[in-house]
mmCIF entry with sequence, helices, sheets and N, C-alpha, C, O atoms, coordinates in Angstrom:
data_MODEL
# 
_entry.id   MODEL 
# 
_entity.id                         1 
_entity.type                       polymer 
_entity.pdbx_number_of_molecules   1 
# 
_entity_poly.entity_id                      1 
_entity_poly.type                           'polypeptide(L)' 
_entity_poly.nstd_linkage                   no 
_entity_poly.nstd_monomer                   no 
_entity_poly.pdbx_seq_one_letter_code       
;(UNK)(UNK)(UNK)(UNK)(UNK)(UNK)(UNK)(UNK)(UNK)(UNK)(UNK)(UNK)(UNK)(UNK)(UNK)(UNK)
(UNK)(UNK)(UNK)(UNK)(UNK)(UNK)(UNK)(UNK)(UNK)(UNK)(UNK)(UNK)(UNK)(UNK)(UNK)(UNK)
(UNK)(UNK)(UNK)(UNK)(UNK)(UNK)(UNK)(UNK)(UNK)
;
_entity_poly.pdbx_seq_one_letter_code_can   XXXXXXXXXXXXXXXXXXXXXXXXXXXXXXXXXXXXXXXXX 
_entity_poly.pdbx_strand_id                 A 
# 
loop_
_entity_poly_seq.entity_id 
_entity_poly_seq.num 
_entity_poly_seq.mon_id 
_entity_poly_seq.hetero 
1 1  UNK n 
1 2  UNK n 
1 3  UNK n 
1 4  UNK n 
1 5  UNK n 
1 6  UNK n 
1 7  UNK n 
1 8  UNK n 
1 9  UNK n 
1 10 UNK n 
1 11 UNK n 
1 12 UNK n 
1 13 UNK n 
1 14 UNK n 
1 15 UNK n 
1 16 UNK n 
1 17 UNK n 
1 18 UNK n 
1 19 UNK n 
1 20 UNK n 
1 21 UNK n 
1 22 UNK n 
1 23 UNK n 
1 24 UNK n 
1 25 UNK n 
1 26 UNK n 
1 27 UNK n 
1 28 UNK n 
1 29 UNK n 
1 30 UNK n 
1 31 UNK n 
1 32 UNK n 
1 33 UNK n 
1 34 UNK n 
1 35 UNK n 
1 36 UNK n 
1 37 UNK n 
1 38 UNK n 
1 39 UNK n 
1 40 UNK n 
1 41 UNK n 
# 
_struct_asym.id          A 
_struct_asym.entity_id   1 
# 
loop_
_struct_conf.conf_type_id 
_struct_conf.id 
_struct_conf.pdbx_PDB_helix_id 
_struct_conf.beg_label_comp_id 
_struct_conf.beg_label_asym_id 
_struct_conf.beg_label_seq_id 
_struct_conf.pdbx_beg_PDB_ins_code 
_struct_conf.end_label_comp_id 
_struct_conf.end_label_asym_id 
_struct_conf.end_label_seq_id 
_struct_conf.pdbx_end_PDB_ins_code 
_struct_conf.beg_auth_comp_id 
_struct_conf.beg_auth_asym_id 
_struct_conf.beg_auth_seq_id 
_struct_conf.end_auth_comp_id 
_struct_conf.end_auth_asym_id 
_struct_conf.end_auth_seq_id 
_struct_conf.pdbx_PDB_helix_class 
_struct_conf.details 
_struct_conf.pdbx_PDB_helix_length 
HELX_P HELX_P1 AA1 UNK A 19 ? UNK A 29 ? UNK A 19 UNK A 29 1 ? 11 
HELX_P HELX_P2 AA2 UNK A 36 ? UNK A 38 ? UNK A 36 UNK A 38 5 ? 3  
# 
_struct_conf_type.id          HELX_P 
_struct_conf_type.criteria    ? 
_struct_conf_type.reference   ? 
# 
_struct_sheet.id               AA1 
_struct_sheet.type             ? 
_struct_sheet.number_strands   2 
_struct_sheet.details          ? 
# 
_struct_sheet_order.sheet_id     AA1 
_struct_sheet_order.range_id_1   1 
_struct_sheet_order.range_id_2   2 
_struct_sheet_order.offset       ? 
_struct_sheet_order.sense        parallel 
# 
loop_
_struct_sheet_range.sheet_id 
_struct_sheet_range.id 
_struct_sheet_range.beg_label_comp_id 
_struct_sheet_range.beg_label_asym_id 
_struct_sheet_range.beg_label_seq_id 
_struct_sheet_range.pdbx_beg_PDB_ins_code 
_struct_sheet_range.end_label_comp_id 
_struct_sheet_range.end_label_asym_id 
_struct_sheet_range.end_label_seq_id 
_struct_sheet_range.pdbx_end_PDB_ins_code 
_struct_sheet_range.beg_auth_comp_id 
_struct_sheet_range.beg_auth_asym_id 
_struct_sheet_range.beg_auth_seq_id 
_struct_sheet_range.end_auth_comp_id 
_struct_sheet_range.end_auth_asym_id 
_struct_sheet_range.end_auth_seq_id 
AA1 1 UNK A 7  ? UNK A 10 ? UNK A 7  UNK A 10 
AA1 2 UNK A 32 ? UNK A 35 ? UNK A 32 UNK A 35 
# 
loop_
_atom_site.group_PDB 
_atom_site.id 
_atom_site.type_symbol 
_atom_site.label_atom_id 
_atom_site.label_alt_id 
_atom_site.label_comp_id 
_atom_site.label_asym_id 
_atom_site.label_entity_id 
_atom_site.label_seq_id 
_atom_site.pdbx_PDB_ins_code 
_atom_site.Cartn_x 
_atom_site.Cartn_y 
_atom_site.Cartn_z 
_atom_site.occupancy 
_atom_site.B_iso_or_equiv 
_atom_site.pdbx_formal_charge 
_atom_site.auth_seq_id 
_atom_site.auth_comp_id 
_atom_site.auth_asym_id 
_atom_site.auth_atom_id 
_atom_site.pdbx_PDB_model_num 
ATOM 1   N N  . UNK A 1 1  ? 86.980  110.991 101.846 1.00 0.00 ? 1  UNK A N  1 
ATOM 2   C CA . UNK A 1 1  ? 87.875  111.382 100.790 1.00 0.00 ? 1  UNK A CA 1 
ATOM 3   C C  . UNK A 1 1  ? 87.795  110.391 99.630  1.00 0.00 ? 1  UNK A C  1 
ATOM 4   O O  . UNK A 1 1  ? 87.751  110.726 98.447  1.00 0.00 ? 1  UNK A O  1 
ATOM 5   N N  . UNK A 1 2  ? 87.785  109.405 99.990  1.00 0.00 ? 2  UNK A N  1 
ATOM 6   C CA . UNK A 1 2  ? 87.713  108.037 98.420  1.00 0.00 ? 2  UNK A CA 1 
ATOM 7   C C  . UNK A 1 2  ? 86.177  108.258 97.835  1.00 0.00 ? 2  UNK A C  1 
ATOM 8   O O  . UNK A 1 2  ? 85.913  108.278 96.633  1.00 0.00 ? 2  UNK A O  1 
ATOM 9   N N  . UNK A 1 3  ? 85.098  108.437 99.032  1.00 0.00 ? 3  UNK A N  1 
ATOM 10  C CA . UNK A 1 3  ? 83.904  108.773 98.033  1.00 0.00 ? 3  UNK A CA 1 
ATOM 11  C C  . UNK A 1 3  ? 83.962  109.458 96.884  1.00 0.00 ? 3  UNK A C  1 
ATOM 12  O O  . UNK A 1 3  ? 83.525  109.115 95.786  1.00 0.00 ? 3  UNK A O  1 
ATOM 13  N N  . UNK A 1 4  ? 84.886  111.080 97.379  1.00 0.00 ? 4  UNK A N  1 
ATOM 14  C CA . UNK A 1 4  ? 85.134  111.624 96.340  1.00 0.00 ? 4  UNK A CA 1 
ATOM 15  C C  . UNK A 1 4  ? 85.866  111.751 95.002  1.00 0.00 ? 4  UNK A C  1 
ATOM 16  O O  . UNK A 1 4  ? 85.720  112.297 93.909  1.00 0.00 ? 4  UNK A O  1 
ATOM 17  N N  . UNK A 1 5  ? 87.127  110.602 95.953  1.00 0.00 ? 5  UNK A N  1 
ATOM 18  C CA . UNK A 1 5  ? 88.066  110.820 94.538  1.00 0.00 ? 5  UNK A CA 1 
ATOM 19  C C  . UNK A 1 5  ? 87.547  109.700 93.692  1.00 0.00 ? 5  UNK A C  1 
ATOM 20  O O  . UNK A 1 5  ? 86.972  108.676 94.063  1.00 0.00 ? 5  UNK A O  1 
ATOM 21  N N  . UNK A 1 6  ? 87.878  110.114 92.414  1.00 0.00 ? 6  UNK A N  1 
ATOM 22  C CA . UNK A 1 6  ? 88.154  109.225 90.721  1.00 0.00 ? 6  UNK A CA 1 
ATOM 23  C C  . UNK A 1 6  ? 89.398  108.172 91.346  1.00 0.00 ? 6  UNK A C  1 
ATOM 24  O O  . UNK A 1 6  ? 88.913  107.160 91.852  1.00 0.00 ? 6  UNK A O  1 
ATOM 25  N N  . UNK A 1 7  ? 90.436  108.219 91.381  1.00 0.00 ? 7  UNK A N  1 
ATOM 26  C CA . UNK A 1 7  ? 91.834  107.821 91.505  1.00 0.00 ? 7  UNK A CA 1 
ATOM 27  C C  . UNK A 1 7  ? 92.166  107.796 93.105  1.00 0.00 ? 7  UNK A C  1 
ATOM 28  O O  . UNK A 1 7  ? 91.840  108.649 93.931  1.00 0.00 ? 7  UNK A O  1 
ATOM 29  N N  . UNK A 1 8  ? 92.823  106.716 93.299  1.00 0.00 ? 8  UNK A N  1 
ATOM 30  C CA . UNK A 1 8  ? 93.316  106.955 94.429  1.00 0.00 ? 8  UNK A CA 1 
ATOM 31  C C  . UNK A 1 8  ? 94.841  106.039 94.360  1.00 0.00 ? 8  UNK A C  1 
ATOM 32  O O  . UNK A 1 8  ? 95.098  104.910 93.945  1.00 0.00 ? 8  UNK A O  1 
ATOM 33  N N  . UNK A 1 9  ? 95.632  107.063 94.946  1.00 0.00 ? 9  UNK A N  1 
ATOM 34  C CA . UNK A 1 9  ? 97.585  106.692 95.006  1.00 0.00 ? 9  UNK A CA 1 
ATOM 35  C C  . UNK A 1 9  ? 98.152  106.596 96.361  1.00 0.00 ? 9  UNK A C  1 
ATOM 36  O O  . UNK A 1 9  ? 97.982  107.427 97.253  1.00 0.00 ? 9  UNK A O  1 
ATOM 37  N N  . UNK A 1 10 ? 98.652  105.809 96.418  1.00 0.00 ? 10 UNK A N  1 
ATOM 38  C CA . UNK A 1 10 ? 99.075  104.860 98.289  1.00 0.00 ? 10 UNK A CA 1 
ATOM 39  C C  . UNK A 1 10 ? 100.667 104.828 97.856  1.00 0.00 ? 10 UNK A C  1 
ATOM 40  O O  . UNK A 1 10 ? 101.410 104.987 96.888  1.00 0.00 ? 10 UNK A O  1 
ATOM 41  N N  . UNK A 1 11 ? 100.660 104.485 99.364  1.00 0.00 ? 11 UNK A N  1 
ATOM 42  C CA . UNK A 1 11 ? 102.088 103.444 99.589  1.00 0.00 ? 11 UNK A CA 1 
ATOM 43  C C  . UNK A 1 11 ? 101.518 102.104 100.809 1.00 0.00 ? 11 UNK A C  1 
ATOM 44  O O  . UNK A 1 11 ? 101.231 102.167 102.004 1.00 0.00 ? 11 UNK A O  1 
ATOM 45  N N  . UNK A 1 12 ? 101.531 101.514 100.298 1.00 0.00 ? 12 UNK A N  1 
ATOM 46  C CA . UNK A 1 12 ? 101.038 100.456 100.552 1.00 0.00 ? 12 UNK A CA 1 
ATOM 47  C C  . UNK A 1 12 ? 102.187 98.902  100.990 1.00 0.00 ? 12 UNK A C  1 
ATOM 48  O O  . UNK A 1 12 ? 102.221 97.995  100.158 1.00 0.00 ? 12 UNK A O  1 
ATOM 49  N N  . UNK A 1 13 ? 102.791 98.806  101.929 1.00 0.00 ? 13 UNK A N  1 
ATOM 50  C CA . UNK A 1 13 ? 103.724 98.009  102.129 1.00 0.00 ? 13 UNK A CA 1 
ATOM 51  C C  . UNK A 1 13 ? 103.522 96.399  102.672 1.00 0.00 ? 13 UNK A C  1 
ATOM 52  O O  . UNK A 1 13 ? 104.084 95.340  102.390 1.00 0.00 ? 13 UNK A O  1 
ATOM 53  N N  . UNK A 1 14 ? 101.957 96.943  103.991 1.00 0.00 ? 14 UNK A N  1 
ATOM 54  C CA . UNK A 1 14 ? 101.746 95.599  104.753 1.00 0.00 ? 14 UNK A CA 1 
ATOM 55  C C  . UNK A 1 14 ? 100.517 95.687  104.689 1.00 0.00 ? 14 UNK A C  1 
ATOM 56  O O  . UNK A 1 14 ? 99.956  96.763  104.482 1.00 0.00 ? 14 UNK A O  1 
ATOM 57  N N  . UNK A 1 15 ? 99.621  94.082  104.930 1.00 0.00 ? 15 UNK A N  1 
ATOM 58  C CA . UNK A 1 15 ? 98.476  94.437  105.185 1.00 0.00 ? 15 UNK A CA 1 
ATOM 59  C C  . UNK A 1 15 ? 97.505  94.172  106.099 1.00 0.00 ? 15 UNK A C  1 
ATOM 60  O O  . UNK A 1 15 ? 96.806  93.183  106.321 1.00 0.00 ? 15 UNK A O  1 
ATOM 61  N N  . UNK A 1 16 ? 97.672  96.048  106.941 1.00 0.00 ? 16 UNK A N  1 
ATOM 62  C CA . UNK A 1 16 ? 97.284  96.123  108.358 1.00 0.00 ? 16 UNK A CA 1 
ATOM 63  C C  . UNK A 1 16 ? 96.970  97.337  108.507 1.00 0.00 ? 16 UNK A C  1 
ATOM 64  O O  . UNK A 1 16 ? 96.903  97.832  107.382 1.00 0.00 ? 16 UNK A O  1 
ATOM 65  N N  . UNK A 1 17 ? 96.792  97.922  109.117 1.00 0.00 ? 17 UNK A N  1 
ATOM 66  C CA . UNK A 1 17 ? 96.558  99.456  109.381 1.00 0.00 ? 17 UNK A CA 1 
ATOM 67  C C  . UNK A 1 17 ? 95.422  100.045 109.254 1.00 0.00 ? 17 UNK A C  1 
ATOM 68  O O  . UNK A 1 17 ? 94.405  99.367  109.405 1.00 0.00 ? 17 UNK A O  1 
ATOM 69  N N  . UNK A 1 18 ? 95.322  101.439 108.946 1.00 0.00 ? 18 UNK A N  1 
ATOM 70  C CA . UNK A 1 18 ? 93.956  102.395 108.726 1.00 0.00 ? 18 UNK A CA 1 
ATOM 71  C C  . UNK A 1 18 ? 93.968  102.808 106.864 1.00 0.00 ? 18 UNK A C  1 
ATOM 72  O O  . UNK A 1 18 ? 93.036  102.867 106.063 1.00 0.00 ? 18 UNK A O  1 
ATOM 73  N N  . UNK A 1 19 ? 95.359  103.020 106.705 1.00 0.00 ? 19 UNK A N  1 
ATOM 74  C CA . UNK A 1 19 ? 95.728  103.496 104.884 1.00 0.00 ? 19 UNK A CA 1 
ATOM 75  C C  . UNK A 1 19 ? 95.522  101.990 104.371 1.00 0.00 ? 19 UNK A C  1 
ATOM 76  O O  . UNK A 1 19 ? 95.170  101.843 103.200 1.00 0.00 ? 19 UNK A O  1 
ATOM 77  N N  . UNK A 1 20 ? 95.724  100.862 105.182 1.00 0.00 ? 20 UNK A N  1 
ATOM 78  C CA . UNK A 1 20 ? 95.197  99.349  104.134 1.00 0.00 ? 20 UNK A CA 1 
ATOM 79  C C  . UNK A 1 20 ? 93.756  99.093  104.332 1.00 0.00 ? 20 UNK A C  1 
ATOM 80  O O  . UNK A 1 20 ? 93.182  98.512  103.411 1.00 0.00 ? 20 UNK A O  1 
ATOM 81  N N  . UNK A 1 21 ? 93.232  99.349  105.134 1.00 0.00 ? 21 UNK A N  1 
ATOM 82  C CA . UNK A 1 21 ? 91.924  99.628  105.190 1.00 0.00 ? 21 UNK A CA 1 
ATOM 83  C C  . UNK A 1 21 ? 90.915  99.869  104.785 1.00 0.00 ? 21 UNK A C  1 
ATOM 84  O O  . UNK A 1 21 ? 89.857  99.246  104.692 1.00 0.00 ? 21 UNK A O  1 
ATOM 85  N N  . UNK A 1 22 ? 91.590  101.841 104.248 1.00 0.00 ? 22 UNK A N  1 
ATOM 86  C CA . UNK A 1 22 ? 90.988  102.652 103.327 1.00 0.00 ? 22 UNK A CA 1 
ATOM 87  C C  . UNK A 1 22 ? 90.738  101.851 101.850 1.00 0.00 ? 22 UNK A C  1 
ATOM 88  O O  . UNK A 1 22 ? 89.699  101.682 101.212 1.00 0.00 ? 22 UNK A O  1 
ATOM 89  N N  . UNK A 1 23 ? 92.647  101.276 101.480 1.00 0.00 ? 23 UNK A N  1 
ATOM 90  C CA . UNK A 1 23 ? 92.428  101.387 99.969  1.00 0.00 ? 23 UNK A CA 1 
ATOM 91  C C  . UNK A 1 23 ? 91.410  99.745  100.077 1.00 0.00 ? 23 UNK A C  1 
ATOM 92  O O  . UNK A 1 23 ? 90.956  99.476  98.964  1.00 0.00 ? 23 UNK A O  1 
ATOM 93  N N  . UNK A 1 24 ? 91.123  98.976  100.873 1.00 0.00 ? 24 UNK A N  1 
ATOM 94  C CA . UNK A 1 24 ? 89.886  98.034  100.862 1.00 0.00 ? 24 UNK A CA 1 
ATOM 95  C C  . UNK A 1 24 ? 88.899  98.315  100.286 1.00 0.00 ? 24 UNK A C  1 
ATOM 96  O O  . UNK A 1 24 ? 88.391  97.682  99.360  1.00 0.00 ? 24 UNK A O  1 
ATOM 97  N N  . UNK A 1 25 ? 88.311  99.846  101.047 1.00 0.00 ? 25 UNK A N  1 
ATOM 98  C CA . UNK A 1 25 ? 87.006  100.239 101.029 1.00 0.00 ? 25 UNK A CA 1 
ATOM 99  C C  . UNK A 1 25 ? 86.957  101.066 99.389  1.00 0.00 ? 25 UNK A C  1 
ATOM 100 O O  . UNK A 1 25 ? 86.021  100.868 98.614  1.00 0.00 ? 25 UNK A O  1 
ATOM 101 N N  . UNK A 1 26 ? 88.016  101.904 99.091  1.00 0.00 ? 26 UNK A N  1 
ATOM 102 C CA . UNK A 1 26 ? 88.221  102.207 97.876  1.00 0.00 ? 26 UNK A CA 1 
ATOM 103 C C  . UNK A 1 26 ? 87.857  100.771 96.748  1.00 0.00 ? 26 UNK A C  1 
ATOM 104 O O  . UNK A 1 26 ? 86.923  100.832 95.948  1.00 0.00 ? 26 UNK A O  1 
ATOM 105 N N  . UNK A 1 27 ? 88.585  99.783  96.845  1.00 0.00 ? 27 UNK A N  1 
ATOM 106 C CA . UNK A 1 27 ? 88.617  98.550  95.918  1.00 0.00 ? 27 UNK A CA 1 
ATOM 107 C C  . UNK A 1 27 ? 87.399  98.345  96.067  1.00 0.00 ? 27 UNK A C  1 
ATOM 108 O O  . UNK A 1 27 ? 86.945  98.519  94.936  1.00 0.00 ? 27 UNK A O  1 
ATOM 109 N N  . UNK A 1 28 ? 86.323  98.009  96.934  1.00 0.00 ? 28 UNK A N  1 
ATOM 110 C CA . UNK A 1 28 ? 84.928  97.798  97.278  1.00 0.00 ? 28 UNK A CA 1 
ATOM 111 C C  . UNK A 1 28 ? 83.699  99.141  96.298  1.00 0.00 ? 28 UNK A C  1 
ATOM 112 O O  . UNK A 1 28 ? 82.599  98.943  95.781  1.00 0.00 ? 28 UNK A O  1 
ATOM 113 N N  . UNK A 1 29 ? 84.695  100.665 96.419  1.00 0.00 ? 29 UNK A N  1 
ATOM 114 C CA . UNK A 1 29 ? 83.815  101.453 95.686  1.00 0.00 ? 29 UNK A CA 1 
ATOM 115 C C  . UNK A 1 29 ? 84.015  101.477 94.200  1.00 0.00 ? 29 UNK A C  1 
ATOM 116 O O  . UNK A 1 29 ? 83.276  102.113 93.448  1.00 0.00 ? 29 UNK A O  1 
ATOM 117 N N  . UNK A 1 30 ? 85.324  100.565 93.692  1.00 0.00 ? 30 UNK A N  1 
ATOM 118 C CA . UNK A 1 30 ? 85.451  100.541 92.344  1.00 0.00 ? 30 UNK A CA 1 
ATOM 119 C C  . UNK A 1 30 ? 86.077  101.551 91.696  1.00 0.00 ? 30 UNK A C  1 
ATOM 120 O O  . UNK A 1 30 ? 86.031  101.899 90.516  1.00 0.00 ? 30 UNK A O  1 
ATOM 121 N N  . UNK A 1 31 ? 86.766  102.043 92.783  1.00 0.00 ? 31 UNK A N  1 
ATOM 122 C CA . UNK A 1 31 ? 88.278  103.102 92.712  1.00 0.00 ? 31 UNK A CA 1 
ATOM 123 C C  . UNK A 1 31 ? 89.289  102.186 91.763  1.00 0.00 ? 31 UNK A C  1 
ATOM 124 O O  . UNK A 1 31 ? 89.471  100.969 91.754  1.00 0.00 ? 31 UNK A O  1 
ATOM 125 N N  . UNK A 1 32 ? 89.942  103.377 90.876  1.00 0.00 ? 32 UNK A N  1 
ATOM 126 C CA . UNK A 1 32 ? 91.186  102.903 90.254  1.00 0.00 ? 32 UNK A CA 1 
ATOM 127 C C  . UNK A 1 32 ? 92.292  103.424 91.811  1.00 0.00 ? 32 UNK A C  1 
ATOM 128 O O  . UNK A 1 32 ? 92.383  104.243 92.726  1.00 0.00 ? 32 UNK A O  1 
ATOM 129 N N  . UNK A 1 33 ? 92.888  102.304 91.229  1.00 0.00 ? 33 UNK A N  1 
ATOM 130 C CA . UNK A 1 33 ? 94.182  102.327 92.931  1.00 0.00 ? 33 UNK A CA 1 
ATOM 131 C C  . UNK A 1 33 ? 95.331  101.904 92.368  1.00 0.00 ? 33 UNK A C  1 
ATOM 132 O O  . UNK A 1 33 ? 95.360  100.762 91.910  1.00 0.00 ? 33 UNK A O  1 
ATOM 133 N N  . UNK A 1 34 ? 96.691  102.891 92.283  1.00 0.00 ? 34 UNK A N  1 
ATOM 134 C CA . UNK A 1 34 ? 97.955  103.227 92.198  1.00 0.00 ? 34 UNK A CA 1 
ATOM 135 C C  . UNK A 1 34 ? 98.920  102.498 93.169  1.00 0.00 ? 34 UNK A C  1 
ATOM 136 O O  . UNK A 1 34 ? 99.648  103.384 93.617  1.00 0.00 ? 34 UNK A O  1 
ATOM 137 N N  . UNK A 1 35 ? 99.186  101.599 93.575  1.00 0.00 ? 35 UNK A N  1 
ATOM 138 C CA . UNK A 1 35 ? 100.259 101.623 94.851  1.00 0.00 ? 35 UNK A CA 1 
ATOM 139 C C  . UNK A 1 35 ? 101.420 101.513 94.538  1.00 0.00 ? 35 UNK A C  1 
ATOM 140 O O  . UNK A 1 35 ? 101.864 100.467 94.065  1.00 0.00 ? 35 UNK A O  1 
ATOM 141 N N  . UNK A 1 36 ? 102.057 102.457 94.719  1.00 0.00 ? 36 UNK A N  1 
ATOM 142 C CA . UNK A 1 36 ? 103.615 102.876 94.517  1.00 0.00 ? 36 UNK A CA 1 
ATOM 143 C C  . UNK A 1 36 ? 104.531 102.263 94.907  1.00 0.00 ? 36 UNK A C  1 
ATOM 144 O O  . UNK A 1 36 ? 105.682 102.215 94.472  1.00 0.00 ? 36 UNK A O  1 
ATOM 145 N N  . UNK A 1 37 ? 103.888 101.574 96.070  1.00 0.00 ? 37 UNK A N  1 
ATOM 146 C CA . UNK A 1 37 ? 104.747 100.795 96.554  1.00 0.00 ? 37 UNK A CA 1 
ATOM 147 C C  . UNK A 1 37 ? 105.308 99.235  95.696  1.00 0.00 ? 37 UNK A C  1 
ATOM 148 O O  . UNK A 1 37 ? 106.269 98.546  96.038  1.00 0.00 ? 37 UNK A O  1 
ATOM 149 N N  . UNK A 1 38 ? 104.475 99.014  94.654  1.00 0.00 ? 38 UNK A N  1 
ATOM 150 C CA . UNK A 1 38 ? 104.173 98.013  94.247  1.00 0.00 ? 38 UNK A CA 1 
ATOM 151 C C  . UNK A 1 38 ? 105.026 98.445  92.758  1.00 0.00 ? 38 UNK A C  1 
ATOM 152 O O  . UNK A 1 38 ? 104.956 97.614  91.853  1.00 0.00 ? 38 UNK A O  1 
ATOM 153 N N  . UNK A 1 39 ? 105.565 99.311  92.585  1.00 0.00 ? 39 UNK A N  1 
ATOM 154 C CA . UNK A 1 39 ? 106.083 99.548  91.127  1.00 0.00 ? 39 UNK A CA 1 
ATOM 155 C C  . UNK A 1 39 ? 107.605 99.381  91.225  1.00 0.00 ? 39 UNK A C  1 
ATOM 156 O O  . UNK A 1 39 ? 108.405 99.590  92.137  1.00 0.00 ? 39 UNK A O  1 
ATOM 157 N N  . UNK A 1 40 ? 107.720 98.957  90.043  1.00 0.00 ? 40 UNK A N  1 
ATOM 158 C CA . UNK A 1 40 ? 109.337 98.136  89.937  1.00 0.00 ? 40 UNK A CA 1 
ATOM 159 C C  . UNK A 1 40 ? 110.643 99.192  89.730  1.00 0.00 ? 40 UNK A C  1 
ATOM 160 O O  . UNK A 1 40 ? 110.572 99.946  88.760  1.00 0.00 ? 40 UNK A O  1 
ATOM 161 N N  . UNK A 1 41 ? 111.727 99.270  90.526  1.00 0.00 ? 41 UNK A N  1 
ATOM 162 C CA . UNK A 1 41 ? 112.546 100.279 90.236  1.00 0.00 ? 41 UNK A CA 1 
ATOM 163 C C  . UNK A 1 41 ? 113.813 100.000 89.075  1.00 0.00 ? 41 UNK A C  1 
ATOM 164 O O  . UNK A 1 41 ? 114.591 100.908 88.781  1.00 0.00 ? 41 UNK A O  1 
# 
């Protein structure tokens, strides 16, 4: 799925898992990356 996408948008809280993982391999393909989790309310 990140091969394909332009953009990629998370929630992103800790860093551990299979979704922190992904957005790794995304940052590695030179994906723009959103984490929502990270935006100020």
């Amino acid at each position: 799925m990140v091969d394909r996408a332009d953009l990629v948008i998370c929630y992103i809280d800790h860093e551990n898992g299979g979704a922190y993982q992904t957005v790794k391999y995304a940052e590695k393909q030179g994906k723009k990356i959103i984490n929502i989790a990270n935006e100020s309310e």
